[in-house]
Short mmCIF file of the C-alpha atoms (twelve columns), coordinates in Angstrom:
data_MODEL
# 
_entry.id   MODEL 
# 
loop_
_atom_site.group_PDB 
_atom_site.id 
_atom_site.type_symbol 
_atom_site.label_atom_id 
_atom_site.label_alt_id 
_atom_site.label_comp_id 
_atom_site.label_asym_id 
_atom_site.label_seq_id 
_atom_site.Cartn_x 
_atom_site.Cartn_y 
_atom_site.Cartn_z 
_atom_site.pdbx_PDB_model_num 
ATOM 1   C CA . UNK A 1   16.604  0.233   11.809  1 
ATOM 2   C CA . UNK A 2   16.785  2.665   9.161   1 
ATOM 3   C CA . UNK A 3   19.617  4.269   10.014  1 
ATOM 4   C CA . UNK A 4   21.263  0.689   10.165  1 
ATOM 5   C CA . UNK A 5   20.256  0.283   6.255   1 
ATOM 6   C CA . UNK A 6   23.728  -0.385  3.986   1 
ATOM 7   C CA . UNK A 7   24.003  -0.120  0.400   1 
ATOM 8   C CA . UNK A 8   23.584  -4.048  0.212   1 
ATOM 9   C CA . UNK A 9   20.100  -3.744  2.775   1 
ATOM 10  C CA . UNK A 10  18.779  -1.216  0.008   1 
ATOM 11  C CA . UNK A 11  20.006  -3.292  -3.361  1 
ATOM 12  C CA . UNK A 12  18.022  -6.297  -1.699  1 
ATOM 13  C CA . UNK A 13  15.147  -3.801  -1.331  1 
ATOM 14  C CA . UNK A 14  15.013  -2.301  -4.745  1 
ATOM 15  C CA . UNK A 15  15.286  -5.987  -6.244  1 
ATOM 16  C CA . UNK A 16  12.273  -7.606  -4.045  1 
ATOM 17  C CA . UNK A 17  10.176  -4.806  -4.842  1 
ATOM 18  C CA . UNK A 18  10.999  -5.506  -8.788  1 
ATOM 19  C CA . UNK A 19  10.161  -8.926  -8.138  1 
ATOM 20  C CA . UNK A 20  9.070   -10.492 -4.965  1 
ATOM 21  C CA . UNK A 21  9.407   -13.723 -5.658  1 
ATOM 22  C CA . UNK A 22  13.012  -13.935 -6.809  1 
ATOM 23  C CA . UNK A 23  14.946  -16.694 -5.558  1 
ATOM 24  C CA . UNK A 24  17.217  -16.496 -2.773  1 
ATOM 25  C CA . UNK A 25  20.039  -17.668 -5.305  1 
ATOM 26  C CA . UNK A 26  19.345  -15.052 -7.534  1 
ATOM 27  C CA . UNK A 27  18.564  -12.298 -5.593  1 
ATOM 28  C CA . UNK A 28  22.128  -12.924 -3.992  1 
ATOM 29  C CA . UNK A 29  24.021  -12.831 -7.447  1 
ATOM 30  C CA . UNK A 30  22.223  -9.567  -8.256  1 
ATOM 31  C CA . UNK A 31  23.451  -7.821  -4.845  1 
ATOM 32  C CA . UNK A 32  26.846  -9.379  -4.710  1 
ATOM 33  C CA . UNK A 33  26.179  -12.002 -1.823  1 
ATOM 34  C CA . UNK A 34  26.180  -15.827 -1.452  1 
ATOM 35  C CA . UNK A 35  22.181  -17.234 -0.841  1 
ATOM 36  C CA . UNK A 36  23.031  -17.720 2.549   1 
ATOM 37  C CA . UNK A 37  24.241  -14.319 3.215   1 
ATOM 38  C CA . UNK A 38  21.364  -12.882 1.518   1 
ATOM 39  C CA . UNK A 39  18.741  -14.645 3.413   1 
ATOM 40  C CA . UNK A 40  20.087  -13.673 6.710   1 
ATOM 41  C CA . UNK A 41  19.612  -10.270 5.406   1 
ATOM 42  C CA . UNK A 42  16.508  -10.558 4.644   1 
ATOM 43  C CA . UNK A 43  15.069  -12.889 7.702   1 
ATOM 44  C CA . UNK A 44  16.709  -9.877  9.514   1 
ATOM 45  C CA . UNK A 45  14.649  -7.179  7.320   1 
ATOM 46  C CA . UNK A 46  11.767  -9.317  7.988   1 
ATOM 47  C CA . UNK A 47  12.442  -9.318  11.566  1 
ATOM 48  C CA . UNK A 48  12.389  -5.451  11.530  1 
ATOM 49  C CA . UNK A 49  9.981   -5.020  10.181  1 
ATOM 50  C CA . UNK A 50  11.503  -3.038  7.174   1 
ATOM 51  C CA . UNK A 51  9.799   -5.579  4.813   1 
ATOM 52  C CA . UNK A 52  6.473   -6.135  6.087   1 
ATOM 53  C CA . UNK A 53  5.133   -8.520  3.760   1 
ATOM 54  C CA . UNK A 54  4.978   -9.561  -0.033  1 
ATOM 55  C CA . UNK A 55  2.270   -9.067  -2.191  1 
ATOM 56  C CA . UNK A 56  1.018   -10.180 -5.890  1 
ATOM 57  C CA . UNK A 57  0.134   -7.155  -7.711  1 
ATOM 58  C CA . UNK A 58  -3.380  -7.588  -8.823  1 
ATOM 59  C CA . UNK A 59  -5.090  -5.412  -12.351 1 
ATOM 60  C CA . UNK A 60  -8.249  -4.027  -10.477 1 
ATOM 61  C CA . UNK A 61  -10.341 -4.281  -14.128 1 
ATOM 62  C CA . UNK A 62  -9.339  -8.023  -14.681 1 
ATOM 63  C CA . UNK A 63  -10.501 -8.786  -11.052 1 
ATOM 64  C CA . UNK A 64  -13.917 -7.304  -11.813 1 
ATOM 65  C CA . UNK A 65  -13.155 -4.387  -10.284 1 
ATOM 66  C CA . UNK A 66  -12.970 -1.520  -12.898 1 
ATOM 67  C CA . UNK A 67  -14.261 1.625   -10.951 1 
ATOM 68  C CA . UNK A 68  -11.772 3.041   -8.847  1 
ATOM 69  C CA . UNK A 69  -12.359 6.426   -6.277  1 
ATOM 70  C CA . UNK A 70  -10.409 8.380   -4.437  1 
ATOM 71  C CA . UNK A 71  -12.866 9.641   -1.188  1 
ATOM 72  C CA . UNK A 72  -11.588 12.451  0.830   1 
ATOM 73  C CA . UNK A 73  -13.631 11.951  4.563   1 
ATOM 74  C CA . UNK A 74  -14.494 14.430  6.827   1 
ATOM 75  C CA . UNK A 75  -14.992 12.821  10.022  1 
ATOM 76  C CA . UNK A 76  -16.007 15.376  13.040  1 
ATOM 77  C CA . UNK A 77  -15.198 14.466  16.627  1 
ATOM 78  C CA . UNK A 78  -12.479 11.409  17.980  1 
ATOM 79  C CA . UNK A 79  -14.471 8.648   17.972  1 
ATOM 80  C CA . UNK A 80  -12.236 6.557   15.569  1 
ATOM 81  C CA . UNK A 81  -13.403 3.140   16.115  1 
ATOM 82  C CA . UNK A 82  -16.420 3.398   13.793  1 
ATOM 83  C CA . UNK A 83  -14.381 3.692   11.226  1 
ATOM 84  C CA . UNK A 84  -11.797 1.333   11.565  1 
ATOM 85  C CA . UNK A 85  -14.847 -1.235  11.875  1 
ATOM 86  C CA . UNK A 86  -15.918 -0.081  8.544   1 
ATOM 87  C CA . UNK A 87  -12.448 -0.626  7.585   1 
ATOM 88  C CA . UNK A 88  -12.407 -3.856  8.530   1 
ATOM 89  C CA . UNK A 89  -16.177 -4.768  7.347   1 
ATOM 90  C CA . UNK A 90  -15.290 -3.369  3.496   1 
ATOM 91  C CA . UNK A 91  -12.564 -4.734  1.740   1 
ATOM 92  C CA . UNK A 92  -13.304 -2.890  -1.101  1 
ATOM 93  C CA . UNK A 93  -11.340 0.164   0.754   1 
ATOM 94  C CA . UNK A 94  -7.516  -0.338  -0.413  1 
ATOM 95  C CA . UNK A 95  -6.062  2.006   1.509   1 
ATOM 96  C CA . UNK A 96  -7.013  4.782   3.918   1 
ATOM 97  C CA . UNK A 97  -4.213  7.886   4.964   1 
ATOM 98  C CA . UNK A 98  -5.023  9.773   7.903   1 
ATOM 99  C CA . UNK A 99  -4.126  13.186  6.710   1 
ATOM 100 C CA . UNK A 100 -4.300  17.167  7.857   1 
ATOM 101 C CA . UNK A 101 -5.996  19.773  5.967   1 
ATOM 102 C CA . UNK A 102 -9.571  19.947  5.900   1 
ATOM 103 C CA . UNK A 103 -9.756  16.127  4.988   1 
ATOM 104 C CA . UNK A 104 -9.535  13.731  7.939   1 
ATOM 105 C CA . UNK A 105 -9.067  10.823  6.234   1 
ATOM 106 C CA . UNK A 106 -8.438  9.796   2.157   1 
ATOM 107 C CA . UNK A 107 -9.536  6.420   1.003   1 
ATOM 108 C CA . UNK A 108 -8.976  4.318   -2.315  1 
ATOM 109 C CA . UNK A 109 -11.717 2.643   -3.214  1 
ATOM 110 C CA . UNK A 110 -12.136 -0.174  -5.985  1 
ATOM 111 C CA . UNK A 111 -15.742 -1.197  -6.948  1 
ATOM 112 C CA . UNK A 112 -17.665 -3.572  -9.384  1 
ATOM 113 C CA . UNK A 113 -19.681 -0.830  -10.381 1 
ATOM 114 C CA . UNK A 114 -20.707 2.953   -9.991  1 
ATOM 115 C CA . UNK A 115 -24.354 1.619   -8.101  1 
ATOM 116 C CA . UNK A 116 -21.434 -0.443  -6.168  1 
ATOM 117 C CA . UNK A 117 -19.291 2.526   -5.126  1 
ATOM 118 C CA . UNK A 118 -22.577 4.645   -4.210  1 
ATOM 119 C CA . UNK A 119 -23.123 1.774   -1.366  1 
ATOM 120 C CA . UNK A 120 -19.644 2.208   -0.370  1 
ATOM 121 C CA . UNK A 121 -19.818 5.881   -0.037  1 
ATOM 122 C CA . UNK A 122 -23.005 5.708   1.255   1 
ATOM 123 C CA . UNK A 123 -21.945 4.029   4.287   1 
ATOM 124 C CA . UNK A 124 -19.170 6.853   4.629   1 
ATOM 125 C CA . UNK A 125 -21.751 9.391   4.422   1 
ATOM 126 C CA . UNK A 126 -22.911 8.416   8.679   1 
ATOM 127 C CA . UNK A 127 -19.316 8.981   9.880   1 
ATOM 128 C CA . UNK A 128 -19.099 12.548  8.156   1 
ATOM 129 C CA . UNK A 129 -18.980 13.892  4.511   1 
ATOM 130 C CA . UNK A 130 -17.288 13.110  1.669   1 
ATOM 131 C CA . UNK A 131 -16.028 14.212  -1.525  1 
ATOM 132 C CA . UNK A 132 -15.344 11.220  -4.198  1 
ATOM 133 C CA . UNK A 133 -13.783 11.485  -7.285  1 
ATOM 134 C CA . UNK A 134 -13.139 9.164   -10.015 1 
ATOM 135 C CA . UNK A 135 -9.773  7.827   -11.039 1 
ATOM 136 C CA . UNK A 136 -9.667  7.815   -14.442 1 
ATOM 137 C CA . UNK A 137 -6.527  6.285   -15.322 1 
ATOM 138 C CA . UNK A 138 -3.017  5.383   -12.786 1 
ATOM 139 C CA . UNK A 139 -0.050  7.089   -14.728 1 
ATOM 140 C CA . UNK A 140 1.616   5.853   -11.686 1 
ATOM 141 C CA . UNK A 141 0.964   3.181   -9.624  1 
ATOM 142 C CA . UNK A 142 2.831   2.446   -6.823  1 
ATOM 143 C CA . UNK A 143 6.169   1.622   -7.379  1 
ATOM 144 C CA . UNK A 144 7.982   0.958   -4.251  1 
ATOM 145 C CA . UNK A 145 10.984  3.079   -2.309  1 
ATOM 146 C CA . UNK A 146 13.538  4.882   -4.201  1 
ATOM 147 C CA . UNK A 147 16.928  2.817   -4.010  1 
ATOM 148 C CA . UNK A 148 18.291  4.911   -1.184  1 
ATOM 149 C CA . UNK A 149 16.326  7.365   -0.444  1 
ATOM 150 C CA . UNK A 150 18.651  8.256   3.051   1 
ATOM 151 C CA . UNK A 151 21.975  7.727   1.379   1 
ATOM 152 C CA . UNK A 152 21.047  10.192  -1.690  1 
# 
């Protein structure tokens, strides 16, 4: 689908990611289309999969969740599937990459405490070994795709 992506498919991109939810009336006067031409485009960018889903954007801290860890994981052999169940079993895991390099795996981790993150890790530690390290502050979070990356 990517290479199907016009001009208007990445102006309705950069705009949802500013604000998910934006009207359809309004997100169509900002990219130059009527509401009903707009939310084809976007069922259809739904339907591709090219937005996968919208999401509130949540302050960690506030949430009583102020300690936040990056782990770098280790993990010897192919057996994957304990790990995705520890995935699933700890929500407190934000995101995991599956990466080269020495590191298998890199996971961000928010916790309600340091004695909170140690049980975390902990449970990392019989799947391989780790290296954690604090985040002290997110100069950058994530901010979504350029506005056209492949047109650029």
């Amino acid at each position: 689908m990517t290479e199907n992506l016009d001009a208007t498919d990445w102006a309705i991109l950069t705009e949802l990611q500013r604000d998910d939810r934006l009207a359809l009336t309004e997100l169509g006067k900002r990219v130059s289309l009527s509401a009903s031409a707009v939310t084809e485009r976007v069922r259809r960018l739904e339907a591709a999969g090219v937005i996968s889903g919208y999401h509130a954007r949540v302050d960690l801290a506030r949430a009583g969740l102020p300690v936040l860890a990056v782990v770098r994981l280790k993990y010897p052999g192919n057996r994957h599937a304990p790990l995705h169940e520890l995935l699933r079993e700890r929500e407190e895991i934000l995101e995991c990459l599956r990466t080269t390099g020495e590191d298998c795996y890199v996971l961000k981790i928010a916790a309600t405490s340091m004695a909170h993150l140690e049980e975390i890790v902990d449970g990392l530690l019989d799947l391989g070994s780790t290296t954690t390290n604090l985040v002290y502050s997110e100069p950058l979070s994530y901010r979504g795709l350029p506005s056209n990356p492949v047109g650029s």
